[in-house]
DRENRODO-587156 format. One record per residue (C-alpha): residue in three letters; x, y, z. Coordinates in steps of 0.05 Angstrom, whole numbers, plus 5000, padded with zeros to 4 digits. Each point is the difference from the previous one (the first is absolute). Layout:
AlaXYZ
...
END
This chain:
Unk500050005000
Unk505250495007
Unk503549904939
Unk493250074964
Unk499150615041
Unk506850314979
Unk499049844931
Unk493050385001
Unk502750595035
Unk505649934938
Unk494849914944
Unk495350685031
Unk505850505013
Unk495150494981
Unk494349925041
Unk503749935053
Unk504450574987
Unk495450555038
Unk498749645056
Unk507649885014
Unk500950724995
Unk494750165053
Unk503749535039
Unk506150244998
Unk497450745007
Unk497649875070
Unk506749605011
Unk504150554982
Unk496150535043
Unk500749465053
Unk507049874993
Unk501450864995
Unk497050125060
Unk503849465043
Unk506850164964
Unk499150725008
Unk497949985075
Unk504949565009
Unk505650494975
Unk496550595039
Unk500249615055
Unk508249705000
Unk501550804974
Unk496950225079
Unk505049465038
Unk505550174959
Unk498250795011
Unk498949925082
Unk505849515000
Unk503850524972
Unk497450595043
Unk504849715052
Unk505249704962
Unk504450455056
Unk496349925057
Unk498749485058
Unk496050385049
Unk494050464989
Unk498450505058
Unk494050444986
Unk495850415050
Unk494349525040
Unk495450704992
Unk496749775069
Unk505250325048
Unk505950174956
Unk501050844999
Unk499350434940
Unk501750724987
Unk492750324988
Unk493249805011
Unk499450054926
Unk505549564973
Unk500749255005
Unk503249545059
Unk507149964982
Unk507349855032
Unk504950495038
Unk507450194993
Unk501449705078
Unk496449344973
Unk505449984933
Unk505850135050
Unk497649425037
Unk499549604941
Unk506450074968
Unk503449885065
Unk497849255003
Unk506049535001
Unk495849634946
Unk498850584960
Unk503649974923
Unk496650704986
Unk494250455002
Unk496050294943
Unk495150535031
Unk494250064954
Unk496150684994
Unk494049854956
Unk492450244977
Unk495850154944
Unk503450514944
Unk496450154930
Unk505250214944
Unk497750444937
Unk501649974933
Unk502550604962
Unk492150014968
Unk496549865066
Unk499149284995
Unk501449575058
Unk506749724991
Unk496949305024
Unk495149464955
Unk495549865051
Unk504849795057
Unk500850185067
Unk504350744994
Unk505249935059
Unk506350455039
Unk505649705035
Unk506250205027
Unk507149834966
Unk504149775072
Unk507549844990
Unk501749525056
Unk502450345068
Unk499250634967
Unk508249984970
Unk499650154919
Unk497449254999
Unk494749744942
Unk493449835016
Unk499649204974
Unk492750124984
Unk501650454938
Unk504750054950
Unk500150654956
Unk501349954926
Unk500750774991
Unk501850525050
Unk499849925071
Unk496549955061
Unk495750715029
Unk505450285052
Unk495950555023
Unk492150335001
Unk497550144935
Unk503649374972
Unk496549384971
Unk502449374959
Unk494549674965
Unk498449304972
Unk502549804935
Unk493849764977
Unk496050665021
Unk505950434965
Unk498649644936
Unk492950035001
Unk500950825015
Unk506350054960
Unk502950285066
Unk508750144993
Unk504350185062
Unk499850685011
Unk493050114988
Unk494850345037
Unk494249525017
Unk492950095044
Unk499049565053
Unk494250035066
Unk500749705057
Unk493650165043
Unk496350454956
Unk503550674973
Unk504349944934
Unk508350095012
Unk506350094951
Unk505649515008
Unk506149914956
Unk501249284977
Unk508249855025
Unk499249274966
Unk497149404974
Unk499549375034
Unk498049254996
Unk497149565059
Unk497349265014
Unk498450355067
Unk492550244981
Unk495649464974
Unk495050594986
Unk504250324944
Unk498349374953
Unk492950085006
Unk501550644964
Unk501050545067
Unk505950525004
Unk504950015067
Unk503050695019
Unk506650005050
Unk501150535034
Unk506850085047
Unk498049765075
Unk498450735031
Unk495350204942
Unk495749335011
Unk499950075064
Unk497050724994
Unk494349884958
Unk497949225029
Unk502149865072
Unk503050565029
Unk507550205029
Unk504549475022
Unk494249474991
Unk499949424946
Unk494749534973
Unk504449285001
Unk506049835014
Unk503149374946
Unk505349705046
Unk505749484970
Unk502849545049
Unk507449935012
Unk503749404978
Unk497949335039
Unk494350315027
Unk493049684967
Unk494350414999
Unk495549745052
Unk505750165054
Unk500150744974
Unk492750064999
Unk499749815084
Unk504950415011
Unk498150564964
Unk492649905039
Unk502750075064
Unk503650624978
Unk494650404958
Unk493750105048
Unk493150084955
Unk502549734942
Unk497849464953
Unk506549584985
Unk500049474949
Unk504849564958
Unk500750284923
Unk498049254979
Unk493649955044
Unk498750694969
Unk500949914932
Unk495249295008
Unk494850445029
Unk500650594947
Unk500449564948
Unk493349615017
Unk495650645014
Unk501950174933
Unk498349304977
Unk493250215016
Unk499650434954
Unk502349464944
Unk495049555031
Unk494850514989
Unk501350134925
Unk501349264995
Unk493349865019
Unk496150544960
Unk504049724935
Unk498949395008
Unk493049995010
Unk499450304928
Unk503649464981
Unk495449565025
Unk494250304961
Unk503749964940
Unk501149225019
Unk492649945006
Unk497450364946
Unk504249554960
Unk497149465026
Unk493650114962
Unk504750014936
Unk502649345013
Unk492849665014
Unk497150244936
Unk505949804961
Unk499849325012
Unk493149905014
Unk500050304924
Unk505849544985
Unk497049415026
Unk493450164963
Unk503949974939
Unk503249365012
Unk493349625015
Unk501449504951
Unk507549925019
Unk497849885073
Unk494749464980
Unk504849654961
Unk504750005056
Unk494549795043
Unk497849414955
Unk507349664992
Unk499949915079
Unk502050705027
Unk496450095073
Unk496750575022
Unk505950145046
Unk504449894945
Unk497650574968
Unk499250495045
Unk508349815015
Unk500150264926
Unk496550675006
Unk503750225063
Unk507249724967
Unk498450514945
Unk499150505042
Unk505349865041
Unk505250034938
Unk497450634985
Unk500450275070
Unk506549765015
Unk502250314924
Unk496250755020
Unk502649985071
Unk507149914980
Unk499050614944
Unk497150435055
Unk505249895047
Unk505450234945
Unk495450604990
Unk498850105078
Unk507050075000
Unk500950604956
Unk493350225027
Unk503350095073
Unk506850294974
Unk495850574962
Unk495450075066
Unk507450155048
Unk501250754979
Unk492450235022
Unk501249635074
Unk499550625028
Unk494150274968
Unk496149445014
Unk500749945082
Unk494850245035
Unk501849855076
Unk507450194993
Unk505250064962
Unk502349514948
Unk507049984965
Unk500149984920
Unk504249704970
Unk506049445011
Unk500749344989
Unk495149554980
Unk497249455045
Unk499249364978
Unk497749625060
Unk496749144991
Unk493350165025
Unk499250584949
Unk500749564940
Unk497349365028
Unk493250355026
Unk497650344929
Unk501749274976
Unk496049605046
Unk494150604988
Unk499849974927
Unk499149244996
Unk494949935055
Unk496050564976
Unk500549704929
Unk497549245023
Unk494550295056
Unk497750424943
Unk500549334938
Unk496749595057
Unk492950104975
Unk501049884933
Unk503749355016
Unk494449785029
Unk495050194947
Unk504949664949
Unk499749325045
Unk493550045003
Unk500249944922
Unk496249274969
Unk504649604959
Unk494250004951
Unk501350714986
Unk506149704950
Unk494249824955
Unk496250774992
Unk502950374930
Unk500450625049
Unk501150305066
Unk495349935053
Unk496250615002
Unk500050465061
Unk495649895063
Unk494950585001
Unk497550275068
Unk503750155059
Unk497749345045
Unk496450035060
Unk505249795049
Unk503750694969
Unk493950445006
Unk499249785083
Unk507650025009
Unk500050704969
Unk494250285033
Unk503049655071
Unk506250384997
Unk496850624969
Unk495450045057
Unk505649815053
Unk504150674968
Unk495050495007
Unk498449725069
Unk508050125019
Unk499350704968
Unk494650185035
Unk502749845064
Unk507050314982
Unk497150585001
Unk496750035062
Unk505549815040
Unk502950525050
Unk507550064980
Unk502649984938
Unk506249385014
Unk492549645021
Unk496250064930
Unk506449924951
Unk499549285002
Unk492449935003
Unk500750364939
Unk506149754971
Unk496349335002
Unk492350324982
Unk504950254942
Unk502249324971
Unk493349625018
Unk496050474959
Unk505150064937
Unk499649155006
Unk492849994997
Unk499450484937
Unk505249684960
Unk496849335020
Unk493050294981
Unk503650284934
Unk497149644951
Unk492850015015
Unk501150724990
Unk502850054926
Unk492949774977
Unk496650685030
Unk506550374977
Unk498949824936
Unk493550124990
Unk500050645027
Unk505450204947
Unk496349664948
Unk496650604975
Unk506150314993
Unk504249384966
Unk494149954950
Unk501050624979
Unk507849914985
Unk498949554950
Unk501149214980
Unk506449905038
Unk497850335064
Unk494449524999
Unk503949404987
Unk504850185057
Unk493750055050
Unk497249314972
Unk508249795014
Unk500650285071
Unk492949735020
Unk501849244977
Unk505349905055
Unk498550495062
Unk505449735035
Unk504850084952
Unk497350734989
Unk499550055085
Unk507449685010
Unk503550514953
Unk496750655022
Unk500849695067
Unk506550215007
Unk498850654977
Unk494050125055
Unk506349795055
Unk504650574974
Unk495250504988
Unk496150025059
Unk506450045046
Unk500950614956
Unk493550325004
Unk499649865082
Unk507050365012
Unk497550594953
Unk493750095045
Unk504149955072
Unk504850364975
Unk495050624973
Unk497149855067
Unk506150065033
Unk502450714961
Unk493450405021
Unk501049725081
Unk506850304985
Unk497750694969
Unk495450055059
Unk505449745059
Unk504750454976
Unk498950694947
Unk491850045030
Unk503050015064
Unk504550584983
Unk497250685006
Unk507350335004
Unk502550244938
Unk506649575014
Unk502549475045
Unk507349945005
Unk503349325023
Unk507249574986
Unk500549544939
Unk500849445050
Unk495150305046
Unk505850115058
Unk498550575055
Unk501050714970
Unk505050505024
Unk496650595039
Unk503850424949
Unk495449804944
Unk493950375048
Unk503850555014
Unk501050134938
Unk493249914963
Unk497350445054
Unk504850544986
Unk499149964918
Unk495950654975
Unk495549464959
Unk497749605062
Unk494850245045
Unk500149325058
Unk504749535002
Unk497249525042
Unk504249405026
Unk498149295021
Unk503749645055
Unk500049245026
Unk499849955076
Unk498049345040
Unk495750015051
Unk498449505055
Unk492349945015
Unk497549495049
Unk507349644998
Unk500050024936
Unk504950324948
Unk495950354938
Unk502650334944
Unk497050735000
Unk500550514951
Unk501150765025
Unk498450494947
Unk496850795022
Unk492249965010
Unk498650594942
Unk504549584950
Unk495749365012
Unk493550454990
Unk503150444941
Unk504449474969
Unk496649375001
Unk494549734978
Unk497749395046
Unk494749564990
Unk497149885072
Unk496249545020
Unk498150155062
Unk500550675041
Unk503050624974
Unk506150294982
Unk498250695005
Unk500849965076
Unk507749644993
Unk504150375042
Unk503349995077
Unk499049365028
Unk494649844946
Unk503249464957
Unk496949604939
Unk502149334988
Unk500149444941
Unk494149545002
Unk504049334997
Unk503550315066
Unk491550195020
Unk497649294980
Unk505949655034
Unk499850445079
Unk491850154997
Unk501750734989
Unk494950454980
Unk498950795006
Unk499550255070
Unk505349385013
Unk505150235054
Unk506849774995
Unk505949995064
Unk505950104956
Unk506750075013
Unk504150514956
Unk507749994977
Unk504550255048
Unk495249605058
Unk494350595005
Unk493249745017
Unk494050234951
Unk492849945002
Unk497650024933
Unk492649944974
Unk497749664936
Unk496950514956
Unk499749544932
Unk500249434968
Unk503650044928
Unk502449514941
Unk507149934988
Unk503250244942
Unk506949954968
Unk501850695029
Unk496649935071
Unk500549305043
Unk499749995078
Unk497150475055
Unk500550734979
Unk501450375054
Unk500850805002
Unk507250205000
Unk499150535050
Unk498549505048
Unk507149604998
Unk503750265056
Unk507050064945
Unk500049984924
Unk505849714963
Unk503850304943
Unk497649484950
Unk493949884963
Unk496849424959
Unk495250504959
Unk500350764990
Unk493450254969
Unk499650664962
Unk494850504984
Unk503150524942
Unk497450714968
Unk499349704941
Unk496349414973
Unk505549374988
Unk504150034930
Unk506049674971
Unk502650765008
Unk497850015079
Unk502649335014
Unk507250174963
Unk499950625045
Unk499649515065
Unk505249534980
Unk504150644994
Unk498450165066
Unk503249295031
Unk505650124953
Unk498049584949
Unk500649405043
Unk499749234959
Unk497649615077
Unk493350544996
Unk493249814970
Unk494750634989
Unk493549684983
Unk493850374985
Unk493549645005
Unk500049904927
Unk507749745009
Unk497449455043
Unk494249804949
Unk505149974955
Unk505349535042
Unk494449605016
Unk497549864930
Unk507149924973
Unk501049475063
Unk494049614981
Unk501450074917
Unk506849665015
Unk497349475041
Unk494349794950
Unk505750094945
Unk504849525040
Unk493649515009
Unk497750084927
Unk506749784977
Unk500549385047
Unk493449874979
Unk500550074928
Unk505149384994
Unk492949575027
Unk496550344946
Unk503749844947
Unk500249235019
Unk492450204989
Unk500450084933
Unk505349474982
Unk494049585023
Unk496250314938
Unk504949904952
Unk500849295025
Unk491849905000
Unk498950264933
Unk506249734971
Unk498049245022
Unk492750214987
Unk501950104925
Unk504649404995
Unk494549615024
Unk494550384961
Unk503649844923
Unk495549674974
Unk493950475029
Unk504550634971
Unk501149554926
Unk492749964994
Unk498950765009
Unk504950134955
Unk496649524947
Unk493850335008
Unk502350714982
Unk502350265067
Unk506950394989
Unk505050065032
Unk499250675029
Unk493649585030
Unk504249525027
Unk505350515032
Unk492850375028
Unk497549475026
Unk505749775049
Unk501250835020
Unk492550005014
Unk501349405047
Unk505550325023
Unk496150645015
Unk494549525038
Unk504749745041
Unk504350615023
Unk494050435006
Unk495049435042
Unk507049765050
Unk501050874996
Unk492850185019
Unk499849455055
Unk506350165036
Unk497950744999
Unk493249745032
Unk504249635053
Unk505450445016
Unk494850535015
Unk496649555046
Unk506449895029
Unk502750755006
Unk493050085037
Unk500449555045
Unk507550215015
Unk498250755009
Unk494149745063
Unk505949765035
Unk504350564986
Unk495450545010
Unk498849785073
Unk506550165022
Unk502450534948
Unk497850654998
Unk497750254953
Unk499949374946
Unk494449994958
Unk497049554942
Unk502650234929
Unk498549764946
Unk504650154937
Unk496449954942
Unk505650324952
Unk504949505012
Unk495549355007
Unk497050224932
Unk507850034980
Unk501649405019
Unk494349674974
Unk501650354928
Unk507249795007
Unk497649215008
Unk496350044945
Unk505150274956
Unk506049505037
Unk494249384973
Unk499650184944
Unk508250134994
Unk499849365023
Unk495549684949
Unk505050244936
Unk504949315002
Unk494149525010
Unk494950424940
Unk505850054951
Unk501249215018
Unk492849834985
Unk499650444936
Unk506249714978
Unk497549314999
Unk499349614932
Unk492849794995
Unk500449394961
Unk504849735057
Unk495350255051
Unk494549704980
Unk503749334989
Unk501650025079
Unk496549595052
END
């Protein structure tokens, strides 16, 4: 049986030829993802293990008891605790680290990064004696010596075309300054800088004036002498350094490296589970082509079945032919997945989303990455041939005797119609519930699951429903002529056939059309969380949303085009033993610059010890208006405060809002600085405040039409990034309609002879098989448009309970795109197949069984 199923698979190369290639599509997307993850994912433990190539011990601040310099800075280490360091008998030397968050410009005002995390550091010569800092190594000029002195990356000086000797802008906490670039340098010290960031060194004293404060420092790297391992430095160093956090370079570099494995994980997982879709939908290409195949071969298999061959027997030799031609795709696809991941290394960074990925390096070739896609492909290829085998077995040996194929089962079955309306009822039932539930992490799996039981039950239920399709579009076929009417007649002989290729098409598209309605859903809870909230003409914040610098108030307020300057401030608060994150902003800026939506209560009264608070913090502690609360303010003050409102959280307001009058000391930093100005916000305006901060690249000066805008451009470049993953299971899709119509016409010769001999040309011919094209892309197109909207609905009830905001859109533009865009991809799809069947001779046609 196998060498009759290898020499079948050898004597229909053809007909197999597109269902191999939808194998080994889904292989190679399989085999990308794993390679390329696996890459990203070596590149982070070769980047941390690198971090402390020169370094055994890691001493940061414990930011429990450890001292800083200001209220407004972070925990850090002292000069007394560095003497004490370097004097351990253990101690090989000290590299005193001065670090914190530093945006670089480019000569055009573009950040100097691509995405990554924008960083400062301090160039430290050991012991302070002319020595080089191991960390760096400068291919131009030197290290910064003095204040007003940078060096820059290498990679951040290409991308701005920065030389020594040139002035650059860099922020630190807010206001725009001028440095002069003294060199050019290279690390494997900053993981960060291959996810496409910038790193700006500054000499020790500089650092230490903008980030932690005189004399103080962030880490300390420590190398051990010679004989002395690194667990015997790090208890000594413990007992020596009192609140610090001491650690071994190794333990640290494990533990670096897999938080940022979380962040491959992540990506790994969303990739992959494209990949699975484009497994499944190709699933329903495989089961059509050989149930098709084994349709044709009716007589074959009767023959077989009459010389002795057992039932089992040939099943054996349905799923050996489709093992041969998964184990031929799945090796193709793994050759292509290959070049797939090497092409996916240099966007790394652009595609992690909870940290920072490296780009680039050496390609990863690990066992499990090629063995999985292999082991997928096959099984997906013999679950999917299973059916067919079975209909083949089932095949009378008596069937050797008919002069033609066995012709098609009509009707869908009765076992299929309960099955279909079972799980189609068991869906909605799931959805239903999904969205009733109470937290979000609750309904997604109740609706993950409502999700795949109701998509089972309507491709189950498929073809009883190309009957009513098609007579609802007969009207319209009639009036296209003889060939549309021909391809109706075609389409309605075999539903299945007709159901199993748009099936795949109903898969891809509805995934489409559900994203497209959360995600519309999704931009107008976004308009209204963030630009309806904003009543200011401008809110001012960091690109990476770090405090602000009480300079950049100070000097808003004092700019002749400002008229308030209003700044926000976090505080914590402790209320009934509890800490609480509280927001302190002026009681007329929350009444002239915001626009809340309250639930409860006011905010006109907001003010003093009236407070308003979120309502997941009011659902959570039974608060209400009138509420009283014992808190407990920073510096150890006690405060009776009063609810006065209940409001929904935004992505500009989250916690209590509490009046800043009432703290008992105000920082010098700000998250937020709102702005009211003369005039009404312009490009020319907002040019004028940049000015102001000395045209600083860490600063962000949204209007309320800025933040529309981010918004929509966030949520474009999602759905963009989705469509694309999503378009590989799409175009599996419509292999399957090649495939269908190109074994439809192979087995329909001597139908398509006939027709010819009658007087139909062959323009008639080539109609015909685009008209069943057309039926096909635009039933599978209308039906997944149908189900994705039920889907999108459903999702937005979940959402909407716990997102402000969120409400039910409907995008009519782009679902009538999309379906316009199927029809035109079937009927793209039907040119190879209707110049096939208009090619063929008709004497020969009709001379074939």
């Amino acid at each position: 049986m196998f060498r009759t199923a290898w020499r079948n698979v050898r004597a229909h190369k053809s007909r197999m030829a597109l269902t191999a290639l939808a194998v080994a599509v889904g292989v190679a997307f399989v085999t990308g993802i794993l390679l390329f993850t696996a890459t990203v994912s070596d590149a982070l433990t070769g980047a941390y293990r690198q971090t402390f190539a020169h370094t055994d011990v890691v001493i940061r601040p414990d930011g429990r008891s450890a001292p800083t310099a200001s209220d407004d800075r972070p925990p850090s280490l002292s000069a007394a605790d560095l003497q004490r360091v370097e004097g351990l008998p253990g101690t090989g030397g000290v590299i005193a680290v001065v670090s914190g968050h530093t945006a670089l410009g480019c000569p055009d005002g573009r950040s100097a990064g691509r995405g990554g995390p924008t960083q400062g550091s301090n160039y430290d010569g050991p012991a302070g004696n002319g020595g080089t800092d191991p960390r760096y190594t400068f291919t131009r000029g030197r290290p910064p010596a003095q204040g007003g002195e940078i060096a820059v990356d290498a990679a951040s000086a290409a991308r701005c075309g920065y030389q020594v000797g040139d002035a650059a802008r860099i922020s630190v906490d807010g206001p725009g300054l001028t440095a002069r670039i003294s060199g050019v340098f290279t690390t494997q010290a900053e993981p960060a800088l291959t996810a496409g960031g910038s790193l700006v060194l500054f000499d020790t004293a500089t650092a230490q004036g903008h980030f932690t404060g005189p004399g103080r420092y962030s880490e300390f790297l420590v190398k051990a002498a010679p004989g002395v391992s690194a667990e015997r430095l790090q208890q000594a160093t413990e007992k020596t350094v009192v609140g610090a956090v001491t650690m071994t370079a190794a333990f640290l570099a494990r533990d670096q490296a897999l938080a940022g494995e979380g962040a491959v994980t992540g990506l790994r997982a969303t990739l992959l589970s494209f990949a699975a879709v484009a497994l499944f939908v190709s699933c329903f290409l495989i089961t059509n082509t050989f149930s098709m195949l084994v349709a044709q071969r009716t007589r074959e298999i009767g023959l077989l079945r009459a010389i002795g061959a057992t039932r089992r027997q040939v099943t054996r030799l349905v799923l050996a032919e489709a093992f041969l031609v998964a184990l031929v795709a799945s090796l193709a696809g793994i050759a292509a997945g290959i070049g797939v991941a090497d092409g996916l290394r240099p966007i790394a960074g652009d595609l992690g989303k909870n940290g920072p990925l490296p780009s680039g390096g050496t390609l990863s070739l690990p066992a499990y990455a090629l063995v999985l896609p292999l082991f997928a492909g096959v099984l997906t290829t013999l679950v999917a041939a299973w059916l067919p085998a079975r209909r083949a077995a089932r095949i009378a040996p008596l069937a050797a005797l008919r002069m033609a194929h066995a012709p098609a089962r009509e009707g869908a079955g009765r076992l299929r119609v309960v099955v279909g309306l079972l799980l189609a009822t068991g869906g909605v039932a799931c959805l239903l519930a999904g969205t009733r539930t109470n937290r979000i992490q609750d309904g997604a799996p109740v609706m993950a699951l409502g999700a795949v039981l109701t998509a089972g039950g309507l491709l189950t239920l498929m073809p009883m429903l190309v009957g009513p399709a098609l007579a609802l579009a007969r009207p319209l076929l009639a009036r296209a002529g003889i060939s549309a009417r021909l391809a109706e007649r075609n389409s309605a002989r075999n539903p299945r056939r007709t159901a199993a290729a748009a099936a795949s098409l109903v898969v891809g598209v509805s995934l489409v059309t559900t994203l497209t309605m959360i995600a519309a859903g999704g931009l107008a809870a976004a308009n209204a969380q963030s630009a309806h909230v904003l009543k200011a003409d401008y809110v001012v914040s960091m690109q990476d949303l770090s405090p602000l610098s009480g300079t950049v108030e100070r000097r808003l307020a004092a700019s002749p085009d400002v008229t308030t300057a209003a700044a926000m401030r976090e505080a914590e608060l402790t209320i009934d033993q509890a800490t609480q994150s509280a927001l302190a902003l002026p009681a007329t800026a929350v009444r002239d610059m915001l626009r809340l939506r309250v639930t409860s209560g006011s905010a006109d009264t907001f003010g003093g010890p009236r407070v308003l608070v979120p309502t997941d913090d009011a659902r959570a502690y039974g608060w209400a208006p009138g509420s009283p609360l014992h808190a407990q303010l920073p510096g150890g003050q006690s405060a009776q405060l009063t609810v006065t409102g209940v409001y929904e959280p935004n992505t500009l307001l989250t916690g209590i809002l509490i009046d800043a009058a009432t703290l008992p000391s105000r920082t010098d930093t700000a998250k937020k600085v709102f702005l009211s100005t003369r005039d009404h916000p312009s490009p020319a305006l907002q040019l004028t405040l940049t000015h102001v901060l000395g045209d600083s690249p860490a600063l962000r000066i949204d209007s309320s039409d800025d933040l529309a805008q981010a918004a929509a451009h966030d949520t474009n470049r999602m759905l963009n990034l989705l469509y694309a993953l999503l378009a590989l299971s799409i175009a599996v899709a419509f292999l399957g309609i090649i495939n269908t119509l190109a074994l439809s016409v192979a087995e329909r010769q001597r139908e398509i002879g006939m027709l010819r001999a009658i007087g139909l040309p062959r323009a008639g011919v080539r109609g015909m098989v685009r008209a069943e094209a057309l039926i096909i892309a635009v039933f599978g197109g209308v039906l997944g448009t149908a189900l994705g909207v039920f889907l999108g609905w459903a999702g937005g009830e979940l959402i909407t309970r716990h997102l402000p905001g969120y409400h039910h859109s409907v995008p009519a533009a782009r679902l009538a795109a999309l379906l316009i865009l199927a029809a035109v991809a079937g009927l793209l799809a039907s040119l190879w197949p209707a110049h096939r069947a208009a090619r063929t001779p008709v004497l020969t046609a009709i001379g074939t069984e």
